[in-house]
C-alpha positions as CSV (number, residue, x, y, z in Angstrom):
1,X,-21.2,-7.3,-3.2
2,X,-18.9,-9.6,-5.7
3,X,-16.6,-12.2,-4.2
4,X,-14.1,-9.6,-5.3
5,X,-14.8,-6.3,-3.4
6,X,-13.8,-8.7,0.5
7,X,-10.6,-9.6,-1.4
8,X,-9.7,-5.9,-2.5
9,X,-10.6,-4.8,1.1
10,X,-8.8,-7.2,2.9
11,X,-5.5,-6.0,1.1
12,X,-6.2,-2.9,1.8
13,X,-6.3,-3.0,5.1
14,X,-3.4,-5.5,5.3
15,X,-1.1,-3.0,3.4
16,X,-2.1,0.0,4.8
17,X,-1.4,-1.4,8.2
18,X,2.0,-2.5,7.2
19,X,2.4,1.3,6.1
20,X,1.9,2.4,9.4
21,X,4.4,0.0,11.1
22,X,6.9,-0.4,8.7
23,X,10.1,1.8,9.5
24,X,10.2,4.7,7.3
25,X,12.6,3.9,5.0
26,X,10.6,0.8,3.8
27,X,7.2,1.8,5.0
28,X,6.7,2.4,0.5
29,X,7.1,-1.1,-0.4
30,X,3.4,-1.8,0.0
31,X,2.8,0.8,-2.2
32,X,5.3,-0.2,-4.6
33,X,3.3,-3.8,-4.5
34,X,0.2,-2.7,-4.6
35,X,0.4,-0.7,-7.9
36,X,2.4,-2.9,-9.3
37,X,0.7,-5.8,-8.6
38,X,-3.1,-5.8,-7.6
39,X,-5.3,-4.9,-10.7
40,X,-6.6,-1.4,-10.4
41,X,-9.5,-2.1,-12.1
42,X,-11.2,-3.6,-9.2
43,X,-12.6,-1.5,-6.3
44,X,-12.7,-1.7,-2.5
45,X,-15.9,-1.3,-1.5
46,X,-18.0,0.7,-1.8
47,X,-17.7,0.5,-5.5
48,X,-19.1,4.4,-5.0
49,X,-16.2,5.8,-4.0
50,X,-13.9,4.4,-6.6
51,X,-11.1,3.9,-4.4
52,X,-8.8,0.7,-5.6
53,X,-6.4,-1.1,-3.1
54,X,-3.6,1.3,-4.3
55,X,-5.5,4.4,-3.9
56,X,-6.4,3.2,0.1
57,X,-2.7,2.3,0.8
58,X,-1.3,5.5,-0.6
59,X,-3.5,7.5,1.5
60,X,-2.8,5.7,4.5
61,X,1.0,5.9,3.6
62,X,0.5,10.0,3.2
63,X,-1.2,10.2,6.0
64,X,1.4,8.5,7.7
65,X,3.7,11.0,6.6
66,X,2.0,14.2,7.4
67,X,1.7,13.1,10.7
68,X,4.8,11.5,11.6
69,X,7.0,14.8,12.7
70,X,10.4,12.5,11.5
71,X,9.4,12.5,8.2
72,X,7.7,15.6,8.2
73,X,10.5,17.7,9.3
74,X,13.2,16.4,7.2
75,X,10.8,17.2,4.2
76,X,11.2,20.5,2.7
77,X,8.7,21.9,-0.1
78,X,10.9,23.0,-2.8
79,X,10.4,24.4,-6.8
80,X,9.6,21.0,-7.8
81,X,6.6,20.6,-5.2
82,X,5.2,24.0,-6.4
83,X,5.3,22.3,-9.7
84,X,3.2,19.6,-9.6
85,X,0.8,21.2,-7.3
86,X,0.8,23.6,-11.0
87,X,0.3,20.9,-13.0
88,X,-2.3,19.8,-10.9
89,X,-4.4,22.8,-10.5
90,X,-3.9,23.8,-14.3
91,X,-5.6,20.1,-15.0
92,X,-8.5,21.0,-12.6
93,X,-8.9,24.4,-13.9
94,X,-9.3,23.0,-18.0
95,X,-11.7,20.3,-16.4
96,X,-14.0,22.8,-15.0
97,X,-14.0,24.9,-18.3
98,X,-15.1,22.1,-19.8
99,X,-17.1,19.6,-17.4
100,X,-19.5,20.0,-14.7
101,X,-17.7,21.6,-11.8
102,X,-17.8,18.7,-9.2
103,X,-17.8,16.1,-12.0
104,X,-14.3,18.0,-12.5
105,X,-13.3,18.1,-8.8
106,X,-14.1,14.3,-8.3
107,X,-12.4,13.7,-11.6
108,X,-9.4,15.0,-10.2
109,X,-9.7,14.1,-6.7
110,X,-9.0,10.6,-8.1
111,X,-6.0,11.8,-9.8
112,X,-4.6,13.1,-7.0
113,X,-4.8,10.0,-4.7
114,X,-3.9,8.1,-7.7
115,X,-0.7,9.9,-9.1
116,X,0.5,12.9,-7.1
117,X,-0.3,11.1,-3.8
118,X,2.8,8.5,-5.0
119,X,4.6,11.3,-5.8
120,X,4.9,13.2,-2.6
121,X,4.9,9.6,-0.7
122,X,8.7,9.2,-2.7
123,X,9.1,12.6,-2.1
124,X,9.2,12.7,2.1
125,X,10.5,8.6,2.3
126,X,13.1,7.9,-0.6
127,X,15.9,10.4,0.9
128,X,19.2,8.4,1.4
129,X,20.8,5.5,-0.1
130,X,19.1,2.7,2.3
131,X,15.9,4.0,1.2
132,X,16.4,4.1,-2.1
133,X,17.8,0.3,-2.4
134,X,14.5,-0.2,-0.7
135,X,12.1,1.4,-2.7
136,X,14.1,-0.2,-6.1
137,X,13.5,-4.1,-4.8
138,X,9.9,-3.2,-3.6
139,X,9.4,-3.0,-7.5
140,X,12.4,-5.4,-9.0
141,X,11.5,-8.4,-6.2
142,X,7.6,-7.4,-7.3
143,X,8.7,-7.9,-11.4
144,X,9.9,-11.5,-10.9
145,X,6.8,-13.1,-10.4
146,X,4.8,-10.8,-12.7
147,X,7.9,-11.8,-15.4
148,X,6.4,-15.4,-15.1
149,X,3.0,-14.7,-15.2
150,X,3.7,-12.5,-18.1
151,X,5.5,-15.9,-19.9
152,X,2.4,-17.8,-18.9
153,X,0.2,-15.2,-20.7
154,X,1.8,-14.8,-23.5
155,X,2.1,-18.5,-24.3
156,X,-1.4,-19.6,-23.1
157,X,-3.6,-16.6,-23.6
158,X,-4.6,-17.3,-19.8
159,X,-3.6,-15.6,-16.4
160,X,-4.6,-16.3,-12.8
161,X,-5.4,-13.0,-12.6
162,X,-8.1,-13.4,-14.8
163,X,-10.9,-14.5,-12.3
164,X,-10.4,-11.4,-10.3
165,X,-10.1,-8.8,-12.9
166,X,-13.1,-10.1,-14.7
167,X,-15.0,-8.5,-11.7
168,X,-13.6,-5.2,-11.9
169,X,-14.4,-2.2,-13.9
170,X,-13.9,-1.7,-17.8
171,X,-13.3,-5.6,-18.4
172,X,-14.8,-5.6,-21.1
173,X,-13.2,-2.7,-23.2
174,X,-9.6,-4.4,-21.5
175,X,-10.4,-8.1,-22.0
176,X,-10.1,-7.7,-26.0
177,X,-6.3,-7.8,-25.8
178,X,-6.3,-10.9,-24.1
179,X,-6.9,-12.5,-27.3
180,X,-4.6,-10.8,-29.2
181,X,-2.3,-13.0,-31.1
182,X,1.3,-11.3,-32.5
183,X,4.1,-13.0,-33.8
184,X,7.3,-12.3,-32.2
185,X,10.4,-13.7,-33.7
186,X,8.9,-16.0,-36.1
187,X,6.8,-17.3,-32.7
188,X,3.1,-16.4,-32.9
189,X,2.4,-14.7,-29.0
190,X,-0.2,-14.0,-26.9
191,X,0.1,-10.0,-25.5
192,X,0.6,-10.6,-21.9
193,X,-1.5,-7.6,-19.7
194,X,-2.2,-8.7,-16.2
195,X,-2.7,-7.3,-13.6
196,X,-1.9,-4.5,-15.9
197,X,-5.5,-2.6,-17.5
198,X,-3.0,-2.8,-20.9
199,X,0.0,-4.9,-22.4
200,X,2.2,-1.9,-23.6
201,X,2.1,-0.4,-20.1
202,X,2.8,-4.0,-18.4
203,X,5.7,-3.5,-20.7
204,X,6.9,-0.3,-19.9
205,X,6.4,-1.5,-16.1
206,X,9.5,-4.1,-17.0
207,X,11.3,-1.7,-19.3
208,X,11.4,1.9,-17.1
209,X,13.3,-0.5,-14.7
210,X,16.7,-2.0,-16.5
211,X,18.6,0.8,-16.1
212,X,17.3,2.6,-12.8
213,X,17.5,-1.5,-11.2
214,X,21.3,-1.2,-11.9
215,X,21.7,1.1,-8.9
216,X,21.4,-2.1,-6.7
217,X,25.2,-2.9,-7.4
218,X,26.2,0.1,-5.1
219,X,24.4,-1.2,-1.9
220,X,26.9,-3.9,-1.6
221,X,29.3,-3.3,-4.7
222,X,27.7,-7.1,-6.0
223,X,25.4,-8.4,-8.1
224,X,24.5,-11.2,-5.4
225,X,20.3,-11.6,-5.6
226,X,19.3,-8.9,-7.3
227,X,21.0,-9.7,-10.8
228,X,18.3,-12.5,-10.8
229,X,14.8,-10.3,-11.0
230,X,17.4,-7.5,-13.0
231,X,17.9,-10.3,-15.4
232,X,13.9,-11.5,-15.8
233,X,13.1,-7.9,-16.5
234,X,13.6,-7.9,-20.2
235,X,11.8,-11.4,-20.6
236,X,8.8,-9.6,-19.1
237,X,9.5,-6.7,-21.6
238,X,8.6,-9.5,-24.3
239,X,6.4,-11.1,-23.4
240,X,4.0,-7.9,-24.0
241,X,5.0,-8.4,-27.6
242,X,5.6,-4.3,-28.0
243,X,8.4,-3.0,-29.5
244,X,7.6,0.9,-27.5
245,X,9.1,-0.7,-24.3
246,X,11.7,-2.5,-26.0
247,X,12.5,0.5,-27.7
248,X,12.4,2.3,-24.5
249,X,14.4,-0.4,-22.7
250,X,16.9,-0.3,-25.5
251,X,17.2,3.0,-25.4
252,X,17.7,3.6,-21.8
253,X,20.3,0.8,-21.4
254,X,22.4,2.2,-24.2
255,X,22.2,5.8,-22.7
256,X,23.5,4.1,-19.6
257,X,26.4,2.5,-21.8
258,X,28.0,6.4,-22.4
259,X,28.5,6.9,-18.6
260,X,32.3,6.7,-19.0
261,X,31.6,9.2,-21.7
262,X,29.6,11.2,-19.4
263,X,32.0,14.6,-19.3
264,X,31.0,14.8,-23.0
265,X,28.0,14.8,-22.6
266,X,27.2,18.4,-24.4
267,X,28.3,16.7,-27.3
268,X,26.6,13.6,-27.2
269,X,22.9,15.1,-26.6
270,X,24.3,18.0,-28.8
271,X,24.6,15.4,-31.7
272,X,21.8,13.7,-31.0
273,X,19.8,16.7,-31.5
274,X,21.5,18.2,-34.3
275,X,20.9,14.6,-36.3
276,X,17.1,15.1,-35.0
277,X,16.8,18.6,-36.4
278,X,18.5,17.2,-39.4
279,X,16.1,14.7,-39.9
280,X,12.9,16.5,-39.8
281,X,14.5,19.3,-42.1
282,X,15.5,16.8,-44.9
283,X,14.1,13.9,-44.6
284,X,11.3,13.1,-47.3
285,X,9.3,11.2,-44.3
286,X,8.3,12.8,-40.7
287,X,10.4,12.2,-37.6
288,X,6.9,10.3,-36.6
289,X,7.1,8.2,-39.7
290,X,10.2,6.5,-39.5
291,X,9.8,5.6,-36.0
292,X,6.4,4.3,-36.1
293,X,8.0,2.1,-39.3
294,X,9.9,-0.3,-36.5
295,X,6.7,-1.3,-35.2
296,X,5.7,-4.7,-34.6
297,X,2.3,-4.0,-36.3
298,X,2.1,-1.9,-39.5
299,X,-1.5,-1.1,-38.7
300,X,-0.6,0.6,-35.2
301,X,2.4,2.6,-36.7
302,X,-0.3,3.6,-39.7
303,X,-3.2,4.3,-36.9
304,X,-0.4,6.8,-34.9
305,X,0.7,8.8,-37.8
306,X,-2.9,9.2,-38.7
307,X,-3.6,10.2,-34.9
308,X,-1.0,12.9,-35.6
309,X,-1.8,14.0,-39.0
310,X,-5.6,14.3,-37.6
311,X,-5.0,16.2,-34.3
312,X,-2.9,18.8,-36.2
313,X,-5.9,19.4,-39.1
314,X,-3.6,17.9,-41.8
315,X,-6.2,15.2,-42.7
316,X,-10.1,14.5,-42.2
317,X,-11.4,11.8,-40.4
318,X,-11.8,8.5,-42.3
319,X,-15.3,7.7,-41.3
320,X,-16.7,11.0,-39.9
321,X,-17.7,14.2,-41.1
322,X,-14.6,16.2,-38.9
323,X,-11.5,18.3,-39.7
324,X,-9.4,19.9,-37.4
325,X,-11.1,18.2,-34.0
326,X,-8.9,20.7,-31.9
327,X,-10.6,23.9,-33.2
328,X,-12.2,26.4,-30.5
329,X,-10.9,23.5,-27.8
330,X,-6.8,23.7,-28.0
331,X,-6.7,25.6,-24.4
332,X,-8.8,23.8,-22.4
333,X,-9.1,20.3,-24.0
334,X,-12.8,18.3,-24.2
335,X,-12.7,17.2,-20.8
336,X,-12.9,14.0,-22.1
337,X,-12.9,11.8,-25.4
338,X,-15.1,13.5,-27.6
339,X,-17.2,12.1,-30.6
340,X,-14.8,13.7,-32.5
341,X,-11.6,11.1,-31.8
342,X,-14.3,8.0,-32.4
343,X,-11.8,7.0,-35.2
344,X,-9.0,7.7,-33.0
345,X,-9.9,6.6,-29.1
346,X,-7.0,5.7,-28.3
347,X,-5.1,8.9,-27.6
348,X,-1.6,6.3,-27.7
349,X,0.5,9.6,-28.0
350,X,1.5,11.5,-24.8
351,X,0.6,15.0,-25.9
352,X,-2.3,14.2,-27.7
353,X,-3.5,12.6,-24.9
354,X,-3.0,15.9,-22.9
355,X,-4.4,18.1,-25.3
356,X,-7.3,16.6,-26.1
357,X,-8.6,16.3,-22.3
358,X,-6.9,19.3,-20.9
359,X,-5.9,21.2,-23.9
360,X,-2.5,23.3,-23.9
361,X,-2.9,24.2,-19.8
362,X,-2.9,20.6,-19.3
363,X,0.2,19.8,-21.7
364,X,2.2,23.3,-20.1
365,X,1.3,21.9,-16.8
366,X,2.7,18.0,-17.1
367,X,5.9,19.0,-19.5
368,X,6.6,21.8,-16.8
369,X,6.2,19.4,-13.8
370,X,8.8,17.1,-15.7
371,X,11.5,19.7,-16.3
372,X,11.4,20.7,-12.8
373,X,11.9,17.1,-12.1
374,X,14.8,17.1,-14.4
375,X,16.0,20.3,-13.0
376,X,16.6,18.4,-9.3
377,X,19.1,16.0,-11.4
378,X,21.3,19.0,-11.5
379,X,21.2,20.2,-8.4
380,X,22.0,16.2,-7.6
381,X,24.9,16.7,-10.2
382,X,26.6,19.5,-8.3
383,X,26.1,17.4,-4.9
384,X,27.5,14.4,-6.2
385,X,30.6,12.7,-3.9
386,X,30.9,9.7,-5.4
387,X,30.9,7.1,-8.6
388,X,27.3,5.7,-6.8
389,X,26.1,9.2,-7.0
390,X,26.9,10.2,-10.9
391,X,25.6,6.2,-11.8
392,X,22.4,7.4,-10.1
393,X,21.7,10.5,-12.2
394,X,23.4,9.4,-15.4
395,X,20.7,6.0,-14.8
396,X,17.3,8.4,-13.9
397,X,18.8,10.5,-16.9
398,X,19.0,7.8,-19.5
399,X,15.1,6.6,-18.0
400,X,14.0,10.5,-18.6
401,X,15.4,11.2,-21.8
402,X,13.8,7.4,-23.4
403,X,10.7,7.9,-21.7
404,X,10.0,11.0,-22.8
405,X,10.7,10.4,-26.4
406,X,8.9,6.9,-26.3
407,X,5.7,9.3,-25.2
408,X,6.0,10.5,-28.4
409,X,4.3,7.5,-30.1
410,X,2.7,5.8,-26.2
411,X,0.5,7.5,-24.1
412,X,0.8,6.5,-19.9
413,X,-2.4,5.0,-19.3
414,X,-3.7,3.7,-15.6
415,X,-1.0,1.8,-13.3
416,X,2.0,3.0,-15.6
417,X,1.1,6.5,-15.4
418,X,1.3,6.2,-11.4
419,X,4.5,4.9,-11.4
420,X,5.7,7.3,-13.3
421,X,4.5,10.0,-11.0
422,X,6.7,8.1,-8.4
423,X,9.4,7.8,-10.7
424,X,9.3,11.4,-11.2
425,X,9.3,11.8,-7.4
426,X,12.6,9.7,-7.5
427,X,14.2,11.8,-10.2
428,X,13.6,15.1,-8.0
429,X,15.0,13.4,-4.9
430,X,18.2,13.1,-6.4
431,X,19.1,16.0,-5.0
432,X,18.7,14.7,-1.8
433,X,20.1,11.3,-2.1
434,X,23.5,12.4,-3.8
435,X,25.8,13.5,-1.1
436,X,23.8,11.9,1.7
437,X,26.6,10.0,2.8
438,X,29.1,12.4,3.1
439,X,28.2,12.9,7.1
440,X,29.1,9.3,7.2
441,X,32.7,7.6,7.6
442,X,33.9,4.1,6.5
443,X,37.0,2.3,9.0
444,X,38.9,-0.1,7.6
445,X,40.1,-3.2,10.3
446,X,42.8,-5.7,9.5
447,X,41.5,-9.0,11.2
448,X,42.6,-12.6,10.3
449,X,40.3,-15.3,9.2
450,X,41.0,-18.3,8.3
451,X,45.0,-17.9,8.6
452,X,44.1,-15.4,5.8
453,X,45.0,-11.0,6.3
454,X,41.6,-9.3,5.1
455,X,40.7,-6.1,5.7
456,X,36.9,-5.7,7.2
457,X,35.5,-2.4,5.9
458,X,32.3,-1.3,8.3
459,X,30.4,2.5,7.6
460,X,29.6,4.5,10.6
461,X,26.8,6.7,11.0
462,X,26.8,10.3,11.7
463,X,27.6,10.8,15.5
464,X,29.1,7.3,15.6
465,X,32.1,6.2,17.4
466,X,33.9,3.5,17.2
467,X,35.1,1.2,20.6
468,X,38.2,0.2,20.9
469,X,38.9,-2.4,23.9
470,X,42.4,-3.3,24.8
471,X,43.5,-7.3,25.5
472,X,43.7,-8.1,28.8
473,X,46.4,-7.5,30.9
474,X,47.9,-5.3,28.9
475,X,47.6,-3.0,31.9
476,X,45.7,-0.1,30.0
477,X,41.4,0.1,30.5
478,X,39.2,0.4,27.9
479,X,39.0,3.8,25.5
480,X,36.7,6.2,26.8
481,X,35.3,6.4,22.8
482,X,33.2,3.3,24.1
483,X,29.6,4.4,22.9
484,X,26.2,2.8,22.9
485,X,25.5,3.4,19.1
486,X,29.4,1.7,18.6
């Protein structure tokens, strides 16, 4: 057993016990950590069942849930549950067309735990605006630190993480971008990665956050605290040195920017894809070229154009014998990464990705599973009460819409693609969230302090009632409103 496997273990435990005794609403946050910040390439023993720390915790935390009748009875299966339960049996299904049948089932047994298990834990905890603030400084407070280790990386080549990761699985196909120097602003940079398995996901770990992190401001109507990890996250965005999540972080916060423009919104995404459609019609170059072009490396926007032009049978490979890889295998994928895409093994575009693994019942099944995530932002819409409620699904909106068309040149790869599964469980419970304060009531009490008139506004729960006690001697007794819960 390697010095790392007692480590990994230990966590485990530690954050899966804190799952279980955690109150509800926070009882994610070691998940949230765990993802974000223990390397998933590096196993709890025994190394056979591949389990990593986040795996163990996310299990415990679901467990949690299915047996905890509190959580359990305020969740209710809806479309967007039936979805991803879809999109997971139409992976399994390609995967056993194309791989041994319980090489298939333990392949996606581990996706399961690993990205649907997330998914359901946001979908039964992350139900009401306490919750939610939660669950967003589980990840923001987790950023900071990883925002200065990402600095450290990308000036030094080095991490702390290093000794530990070394350990793990696939070091050696991930340890290559450690030494990878780009410059950045006239300032030659290191590509910082850890814990991350890959830099451009450690980005997109900073970036999928600037907008949704905004949502923080409601809890308190301040930016006291948080504004500091908020403010770190685009510095960790950089420090990867790829322009995807600064694209994607760009993108988002100017989507967030229209929010006062929001009832035009038919216009605004009805422009934007009118000057798309325009675009691939009469421009001389593809929709794929010109964005690739803003690249920070030439070579990578060359190498994903090609990856396109390939996949679709428009060109041969460069350095084997193949044209048109997808032939006889576009409904059911390889399985795997075949000794066709030797050229190309990095599948860095979402749908290719898809295809090429799970074929077009694998690509149905993911962009399905999404819409119906989108779909629960306008059920959220029609629920909404308040300001807090449209900033929250114009926010997950603007994250959707530049994620989605950042998948167009990035594919999610290990950690990254696990948050996203939570994020997506997030975007569905918008439905649940919006509104979920309408039960409550806010009183307002003028009291004096410090020879200054201020008026003390407090939020009472549902069934809560206020006490009110009269001075003494004033010959009345106390309301009979007095309550416990008061």
């Amino acid at each position: 057993m390697s010095y790392d496997q007692p480590i990994s273990l230990v966590l485990a435990v530690f954050a899966s016990i804190l799952c279980w005794t955690l109150p509800p609403r926070a009882a994610i946050v070691p998940l949230c950590v765990a993802i974000c910040a223990y390397p998933t390439n590096v196993l709890v023993p025994p190394p056979q069942l591949q389990l990593t720390v986040a795996r163990v915790v996310g299990l415990a935390l679901i467990v949690r849930c299915l047996s905890t009748p509190e959580i359990r009875s305020r969740f209710k299966w809806s479309l967007v549950d039936t979805a991803a339960m879809l999109y997971f049996s139409l992976q399994l299904v390609a995967q056993m067309m194309t791989t041994d049948p319980v090489a298939a089932i333990n392949n996606r047994a581990g996706f399961f735990l690993s990205a649907l298990v997330p998914f359901f834990c946001v979908r039964m905890l992350v139900v009401d605006r306490p919750s939610l603030y939660i669950f967003i400084k589980g990840f923001l407070w987790t950023a900071m630190p990883l925002a200065f280790m990402a600095i450290y990386q990308s000036r030094t080549g080095d991490s702390p993480y290093r000794t530990i990761m070394s350990q793990g699985a696939l070091w050696a196909q991930i340890s290559s971008q450690w030494t990878e120097i780009r410059p950045f602003m006239h300032v030659d940079m290191f590509r910082a990665s850890a814990p991350f398995q890959q830099c451009i996901m450690f980005g997109w770990f900073f970036a999928i956050q600037v907008t949704w992190g905004t949502n923080l401001f409601w809890e308190k109507r301040s930016l006291k605290w948080w504004i500091i990890p908020w403010l770190l996250l685009p510095v960790g965005t950089v420090a990867t040195v790829s322009a995807g999540p600064m694209m994607m972080a760009a993108m988002s916060f100017f989507i967030a920017a229209l929010f006062p423009l929001r009832k035009f919104w038919k216009a605004i995404f009805g422009g934007a894809a009118a000057a798309y459609l325009g675009v691939t019609m009469f421009a001389k170059r593809s929709v794929m070229e010109i964005v690739a072009s803003f690249g920070l490396d030439p070579s990578s926007s060359y190498y994903r154009v090609n990856l396109l032009e390939y996949t679709l049978g428009k060109v041969k490979s460069y350095k084997l014998p193949y044209f048109n890889p997808m032939g006889g295998h576009w409904l059911a994928g390889y399985g795997l990464i075949p000794p066709q895409y030797d050229d190309y093994h990095d599948l860095c575009i979402m749908w290719i990705c898809l295809v090429v693994q799970h074929g077009i019942l694998g690509v149905i099944g993911f962009y399905l599973f999404v819409l119906a995530c989108a779909g629960c932002m306008w059920k959220a819409k029609k629920r909404a009460a308040s300001v807090a409620d449209e900033w929250l699904i114009w926010t997950m909106l603007a994250v959707l819409i530049a994620s989605l068309l950042a998948m167009q040149l990035v594919a999610l790869f290990a950690e990254m693609f696990f948050i996203y599964h939570m994020f997506l469980g997030l975007v569905a419970n918008t439905m649940v969230i919006c509104g979920s304060e309408q039960a409550g009531r806010s009183v307002g009490v003028l009291a004096e302090m410090d020879g200054r008139k201020v008026l003390l506004r407090y939020r009472l729960k549902p069934g809560q009632r206020l006490a009110i006690i009269h001075p003494p001697g004033s010959g009345q007794a106390n309301s009979s409103n007095f309550s416990p819960n008061s």
